[in-house]
Every structure is written in C-alpha cells, then in structure tokens.
N, C-alpha and C positions, 0 to 999 in steps of 0.2 A: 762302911756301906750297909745299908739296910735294906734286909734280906728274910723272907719267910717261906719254912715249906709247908707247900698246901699237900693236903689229895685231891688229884681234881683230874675230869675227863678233857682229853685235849681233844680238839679239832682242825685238821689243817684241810683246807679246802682250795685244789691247787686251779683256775680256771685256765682250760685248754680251749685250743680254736682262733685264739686273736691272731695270729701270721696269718688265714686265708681270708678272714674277716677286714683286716686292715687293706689285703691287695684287693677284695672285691668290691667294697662300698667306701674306700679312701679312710684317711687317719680322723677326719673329724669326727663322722656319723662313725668310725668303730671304737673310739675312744668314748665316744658316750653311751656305746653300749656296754661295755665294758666296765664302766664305771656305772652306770644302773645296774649292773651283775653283782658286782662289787657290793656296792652297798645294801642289793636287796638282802645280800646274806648277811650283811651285818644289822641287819633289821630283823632278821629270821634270830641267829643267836639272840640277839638284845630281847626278842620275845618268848624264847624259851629260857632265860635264867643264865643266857651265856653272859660272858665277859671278854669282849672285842680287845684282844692284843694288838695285835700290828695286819699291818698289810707288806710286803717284797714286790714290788711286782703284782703279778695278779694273784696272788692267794689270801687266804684269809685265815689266821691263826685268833684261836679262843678257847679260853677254857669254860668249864664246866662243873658245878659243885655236886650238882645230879648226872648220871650218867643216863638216867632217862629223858630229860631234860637233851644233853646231848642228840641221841639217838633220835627224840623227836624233829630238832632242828634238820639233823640230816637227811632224812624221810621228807620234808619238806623242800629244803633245799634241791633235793635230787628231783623232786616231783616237777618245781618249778625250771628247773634248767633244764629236762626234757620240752619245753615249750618251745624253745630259742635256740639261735645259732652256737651260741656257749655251752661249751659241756664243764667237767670237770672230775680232778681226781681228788678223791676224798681219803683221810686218811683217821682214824680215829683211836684212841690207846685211852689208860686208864693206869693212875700211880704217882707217888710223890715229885712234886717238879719244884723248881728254885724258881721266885718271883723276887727280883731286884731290878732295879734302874727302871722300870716299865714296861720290863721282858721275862721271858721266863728261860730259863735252862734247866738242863736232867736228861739222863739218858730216856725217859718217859717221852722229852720232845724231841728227841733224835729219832726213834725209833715210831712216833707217829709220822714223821718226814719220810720215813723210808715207804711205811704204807701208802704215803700218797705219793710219790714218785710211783712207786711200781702198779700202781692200780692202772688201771686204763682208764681213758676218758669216758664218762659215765658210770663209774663203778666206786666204791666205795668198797674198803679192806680194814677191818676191823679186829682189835687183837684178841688174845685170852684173856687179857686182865679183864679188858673192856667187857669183856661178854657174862665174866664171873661179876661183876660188881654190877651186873641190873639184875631184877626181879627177875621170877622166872616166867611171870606173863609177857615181860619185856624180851627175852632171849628167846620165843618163839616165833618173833619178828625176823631174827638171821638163820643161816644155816652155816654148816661148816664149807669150805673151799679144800682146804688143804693145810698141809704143814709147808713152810719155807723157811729159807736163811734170810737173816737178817747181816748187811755190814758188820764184820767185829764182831759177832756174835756165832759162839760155837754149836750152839742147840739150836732146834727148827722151834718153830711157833707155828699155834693153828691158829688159822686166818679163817674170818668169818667175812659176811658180808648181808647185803639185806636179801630178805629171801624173795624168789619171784613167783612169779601167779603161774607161768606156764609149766613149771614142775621141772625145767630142765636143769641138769644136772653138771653142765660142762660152766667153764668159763675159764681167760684168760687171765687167770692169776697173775704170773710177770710176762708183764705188757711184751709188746712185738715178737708174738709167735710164741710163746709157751706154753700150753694147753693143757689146764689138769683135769681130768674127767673122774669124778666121785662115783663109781657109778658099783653095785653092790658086790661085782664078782673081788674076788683076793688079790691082791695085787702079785704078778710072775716077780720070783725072787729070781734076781741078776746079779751078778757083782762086775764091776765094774775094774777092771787090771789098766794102772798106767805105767810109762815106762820112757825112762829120759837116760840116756846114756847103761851104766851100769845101778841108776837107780829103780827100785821097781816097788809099788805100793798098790793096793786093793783096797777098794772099797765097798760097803753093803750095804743095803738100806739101814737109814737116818745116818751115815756113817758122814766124813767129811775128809779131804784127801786136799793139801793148800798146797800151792804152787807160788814159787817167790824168790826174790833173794835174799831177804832175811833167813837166815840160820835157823828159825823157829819155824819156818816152813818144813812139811814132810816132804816135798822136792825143793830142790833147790839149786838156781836155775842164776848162779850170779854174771849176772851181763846188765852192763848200767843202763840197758833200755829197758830192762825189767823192772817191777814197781816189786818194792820188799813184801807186799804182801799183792799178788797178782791178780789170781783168781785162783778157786777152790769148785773140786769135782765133788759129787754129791748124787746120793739115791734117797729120791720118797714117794713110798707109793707106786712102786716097781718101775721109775723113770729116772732116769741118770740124765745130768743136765751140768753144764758149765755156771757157773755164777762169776764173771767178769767183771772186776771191779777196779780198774790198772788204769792211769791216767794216756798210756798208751795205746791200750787194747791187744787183740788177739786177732793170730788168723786162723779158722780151724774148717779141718778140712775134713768133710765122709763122703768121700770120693774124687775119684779125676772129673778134676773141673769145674769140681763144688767148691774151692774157696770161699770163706765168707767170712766176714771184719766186722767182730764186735766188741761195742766199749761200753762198759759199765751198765748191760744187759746180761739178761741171763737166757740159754740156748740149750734146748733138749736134743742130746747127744743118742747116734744111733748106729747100730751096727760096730765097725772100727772106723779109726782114721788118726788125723793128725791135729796138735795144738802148735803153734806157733807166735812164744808169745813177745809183741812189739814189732814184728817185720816179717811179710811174708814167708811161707818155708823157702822156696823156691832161690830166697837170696843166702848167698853165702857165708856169712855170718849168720843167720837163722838157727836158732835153738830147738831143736822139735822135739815134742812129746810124741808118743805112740800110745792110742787109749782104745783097747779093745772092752766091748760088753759079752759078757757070758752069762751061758746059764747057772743058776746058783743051787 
C-alpha cells in the first residue's frame, strides 16, 4: 500500500443546523443549501492552498501545508457562515498525519475530530501545535480558552480559538453547558475526593481520577453496563467537571431531584453529590459514586 507522511495543518469543518433546516423549508431547498455550504468551503480551502480530503456527511476534512494558509481559510469560512442559516464546528491541529488510499490517518486527525465535535456551533477550537507552528503575527489572530481533555489522552491541552472584537473573555469550551471563564483573578484551589464502596481517590488541579471496568482504571466499577474505560473526573482552572465518554452514559446527581443523563459530554461538577454510571442511582443494581469538592 502506498503511503507518505506529511506535516500538515488539518481541518475539519463539521456543518451544524441541517435537522431544523430540513423540517422548516422541506429536504429539497435544504439539501441544496447544504450543499452550497459544502462546497463554498471547499472553494474557500482550494483558495487558500488547502487540499480537499473527503466529505462524511456534512463536514469537510483537508489539509494544509501552511498553517497560515489554514488559519486564513477558517477566518473566512467562519465570516461567511455567520451570513446563513448554517453554522459550524470547526476544529483545527497541526502534526505528522499518514496519507494512503486517498485518506489520511494519525492521531493528529483524531484529535482534530475531537476539537470539532466539542466546539459549539459557530466556534472554532484550535490546538498548541497549531498555534506553535504560525508566525507570530499570525498567533495574535487567537487567544487562549483554556486547557482540556482530550479522549485517550492523559495530559490536558490549551485550546485556542479566533479572538473576538468585543473583548470578552468567556466562552463554551465543551459544548452543552460547560463554561470556562479566563478571566484574570487565580483560579480557588479545590480537590476534588471520590468515593465508591471501600474505594477512595482525590483529585487536584490538572490531576485526572478514571472511572471504568478495566483494571487500569483508579476506580473500578466492574459491572458489564460499565464501559472499561467510563469516564474520568478532573480539575482545571479551579473547576471540577466529569468528562463522559461511555457508550452507555451516566446519571449524576448534585442534589434531590437534580438527576441528570449524560453521554459522551462533559459536565461541571459542584458542591457534592452522586455518579451513577449506566442506570439511574435510584435502581437496585445501580453502582454509585460519591464525589465531594473541597477546599484545597
């Protein structure tokens, strides 16, 4: 099989919005807007030096031999999808990837997938590598967001993004309700104590505390509705958050009444309460954690 590895800037550009677009103006006229979406951005890469990979669905993967090159495309592409019904999550990294059969592999385009998964729609999440390998006239275009987890990956990463004109400082890193705010004071040192039967672990910031049935977990939680690697507790920036990543999900609870079900999102944890993972606590076979935050 014939195979080369390049260095090159990836781009994955995931278009969100086609489910309320297809039920409001019918599948014809949203499929052909969708497809002018589609292709405007493969017009946009084709003009800045990209190299159009494939399309899934509605994203748009390509690399890039400039990383400024890149970075222009994306500035553009964001510019012009603020016009339109279509939004998009954008995701961008920087680092040797494998080109064979007319695709690419490497963890370089795994780990640009995950930035655009987690971006929100309209946002772009862009990595360190990406940020180290442009000019420094070019890396005063972003700013930082924060550090996070990545899948499979036991270090956090700072995540950048394009910078904005009105100066603010907040934004929703991992999508549906996670909120990181940059904002100049220190961040309160917490640690975070979990606790499952006679198991008991703490966590600190940048720290990482996994929950699973694989034996290589720091809990370990063997019931075959559990995924071996489950989800993982975690401090940065003085906020403790679940990272859910279980093809069953979780129920966690901080307080009576608050249950709440999530799967392969991640959720800022507060006060005490409960994890529950694969089936409500409340059922009898149910596994529960117990996860208090302290001062540290």
């Amino acid at each position: 099989m014939d195979q080369e590895t390049v260095l090159a800037a990836v781009l994955l550009a995931d278009v969100v919005g086609s489910t309320p677009l297809y039920e409001r103006i019918g599948d014809d006229a949203a499929l052909q807007q969708i497809s002018d979406c589609l292709d405007a951005m493969r017009d946009i890469v084709a003009r800045h030096g990209g190299d159009f990979i494939h399309s899934k669905g509605d994203d748009v993967l390509s690399l890039f031999e400039s990383p400024e090159g890149a970075l222009r495309a994306v500035c553009q592409i964001s510019s012009q999808l603020t016009k339109g019904p279509l939004s998009a999550r954008i995701g961008l990294h920087f680092g040797a990837v494998i080109r064979a059969r007319g695709a690419v592999f490497g963890d370089v385009v795994n780990v640009t997938a995950r930035l655009s998964t987690t971006a929100n729609p309209g946002e772009v999440l862009i990595s360190q590598n990406f940020f180290e390998a442009l000019s420094a006239g070019s890396r005063s275009a972003l700013r930082l967001l924060d550090k996070m987890a990545f899948k499979g990956k036991q270090e956090l990463f700072d995540v950048y993004t394009l910078g904005s004109d009105d100066g603010n400082r907040s934004t929703h890193i991992a999508s549906r309700g996670t909120i990181i705010d940059r904002r100049s004071a220190p961040p309160r040192q917490i640690i975070l104590v979990i606790r499952y039967g006679d198991q008991l672990r703490s966590c600190r910031n940048n720290e990482f505390v996994t929950i699973g049935r694989s034996p290589e977990c720091d809990i370990v939680v063997q019931r075959p509705w559990v995924s071996r690697h489950h989800a993982t507790f975690t401090i940065s920036n003085g906020k403790a958050r679940l990272i859910e990543r279980s093809s069953s999900g979780t129920f966690v609870s901080m307080g009576p009444g608050h249950e709440v079900f999530v799967r392969r999102e991640d959720i800022l944890l507060f006060g005490s309460g409960d994890i529950s993972p694969g089936m409500r606590s409340s059922l009898r076979d149910a596994q529960v954690l117990h996860y208090e935050i302290v001062s540290g």
